[in-house]
C-alpha positions in Angstrom: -15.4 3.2 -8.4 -16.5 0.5 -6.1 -13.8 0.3 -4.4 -13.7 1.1 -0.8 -11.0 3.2 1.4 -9.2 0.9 3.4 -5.9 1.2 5.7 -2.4 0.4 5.1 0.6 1.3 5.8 4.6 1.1 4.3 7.1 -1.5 6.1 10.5 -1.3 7.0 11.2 1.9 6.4 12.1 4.8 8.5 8.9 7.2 9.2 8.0 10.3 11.6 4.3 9.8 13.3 4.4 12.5 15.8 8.1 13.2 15.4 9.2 9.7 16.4 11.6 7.2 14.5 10.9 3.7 14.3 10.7 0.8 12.2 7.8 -1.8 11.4 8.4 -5.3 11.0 7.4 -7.7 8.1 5.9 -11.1 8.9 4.8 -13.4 6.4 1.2 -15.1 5.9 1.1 -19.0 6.9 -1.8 -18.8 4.8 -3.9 -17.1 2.2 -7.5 -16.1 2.7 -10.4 -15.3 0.4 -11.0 -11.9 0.2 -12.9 -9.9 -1.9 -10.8 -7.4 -4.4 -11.7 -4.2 -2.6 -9.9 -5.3 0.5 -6.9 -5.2 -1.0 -4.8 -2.6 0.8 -1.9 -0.5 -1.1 -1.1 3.2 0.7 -4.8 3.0 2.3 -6.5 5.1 -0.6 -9.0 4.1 -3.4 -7.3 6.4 -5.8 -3.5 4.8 -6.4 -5.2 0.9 -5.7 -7.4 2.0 -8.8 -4.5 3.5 -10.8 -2.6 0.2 -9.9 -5.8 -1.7 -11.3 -5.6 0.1 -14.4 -1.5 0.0 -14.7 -1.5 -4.2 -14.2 -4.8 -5.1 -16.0 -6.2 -7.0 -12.9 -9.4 -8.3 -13.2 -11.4 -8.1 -10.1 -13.5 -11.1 -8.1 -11.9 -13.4 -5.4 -10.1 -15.4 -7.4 -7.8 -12.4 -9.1 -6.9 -11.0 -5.7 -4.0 -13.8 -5.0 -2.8 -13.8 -8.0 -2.5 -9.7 -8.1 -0.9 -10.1 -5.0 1.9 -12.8 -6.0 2.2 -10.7 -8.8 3.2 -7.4 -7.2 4.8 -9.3 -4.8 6.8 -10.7 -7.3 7.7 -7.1 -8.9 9.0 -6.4 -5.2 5.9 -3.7 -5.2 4.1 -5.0 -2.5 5.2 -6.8 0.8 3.3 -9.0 3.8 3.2 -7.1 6.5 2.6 -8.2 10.6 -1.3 -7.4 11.3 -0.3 -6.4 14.9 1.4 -3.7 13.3 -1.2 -2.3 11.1 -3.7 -2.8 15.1 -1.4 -1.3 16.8 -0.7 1.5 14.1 -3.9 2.5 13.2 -6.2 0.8 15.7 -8.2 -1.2 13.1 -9.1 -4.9 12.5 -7.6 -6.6 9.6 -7.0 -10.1 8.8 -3.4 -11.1 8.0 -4.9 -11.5 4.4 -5.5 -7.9 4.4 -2.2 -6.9 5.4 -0.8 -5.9 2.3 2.0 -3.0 1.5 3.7 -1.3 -0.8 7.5 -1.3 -1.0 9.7 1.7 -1.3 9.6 0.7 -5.1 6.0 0.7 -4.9 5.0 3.7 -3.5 7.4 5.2 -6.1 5.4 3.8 -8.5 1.9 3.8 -7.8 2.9 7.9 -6.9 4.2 8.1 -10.5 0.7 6.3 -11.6 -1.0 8.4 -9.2 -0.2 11.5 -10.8 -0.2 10.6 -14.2 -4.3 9.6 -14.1 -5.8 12.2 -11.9 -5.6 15.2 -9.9 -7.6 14.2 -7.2 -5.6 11.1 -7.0 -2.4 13.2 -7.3 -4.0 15.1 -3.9 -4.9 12.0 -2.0 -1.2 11.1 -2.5 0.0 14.0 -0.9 -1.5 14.1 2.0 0.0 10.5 2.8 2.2 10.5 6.1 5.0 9.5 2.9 4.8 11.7 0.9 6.7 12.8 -2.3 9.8 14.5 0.1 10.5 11.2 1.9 10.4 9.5 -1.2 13.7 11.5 -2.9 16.0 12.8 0.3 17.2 16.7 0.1 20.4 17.9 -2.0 23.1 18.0 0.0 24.8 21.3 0.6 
């Protein structure tokens, strides 16, 4: 596939990098930017953005990446998130059009997708910092 590997990262929503407990914070876009399809970012890997591709139909080009967006974002799969935070995070450039993330809701899904199309995609998955045991807490003894 042509599409490319690029970062991302889950919002509001308790994680553990290096042991520590914190929360990122959501900022909406004053604006929407051109960007080509490849850019958009969902979990950071090629493998569950292409198994999203296939699940919703998209077609690619600039002009499909909005609407995709507005789409997902209207399924309350994908949220804006503030590009300081994916800077700070992960110590990369993106534009505030980039900075595109899945929801709780999302990840579920696009894990569900994820393993359903391929078993390399199934592996990338896992070896996201949320992975399948953040997703569904432990039983309670």
């Amino acid at each position: 596939m042509g599409v490319g590997i690029e970062s991302g990262i889950i919002t509001k929503k308790e994680v553990e990098p290096d042991g520590r407990l914190f929360y990122y914070y959501v900022q909406a876009p004053h604006r929407y930017e051109r960007v080509p399809d490849r850019v958009l970012i969902i979990l950071g890997m090629n493998g569950p953005l292409t198994a999203y591709r296939v699940a919703q139909g998209c077609k690619t080009g600039f002009s499909s990446t909005k609407k995709t967006l507005n789409m997902l974002r209207r399924s309350n799969l994908v949220q804006v998130t503030a590009r300081a935070t994916i800077e700070s995070t992960l110590g990369l450039y993106r534009t505030r059009a980039e900075a595109w993330d899945l929801t709780r809701r999302g990840l579920e899904r696009v894990l569900n997708l994820a393993s359903s199309q391929d078993w390399m995609i199934d592996r990338i998955a896992q070896r996201h910092i949320l992975q399948a045991s953040s997703l569904y807490p432990p039983a309670r003894k």
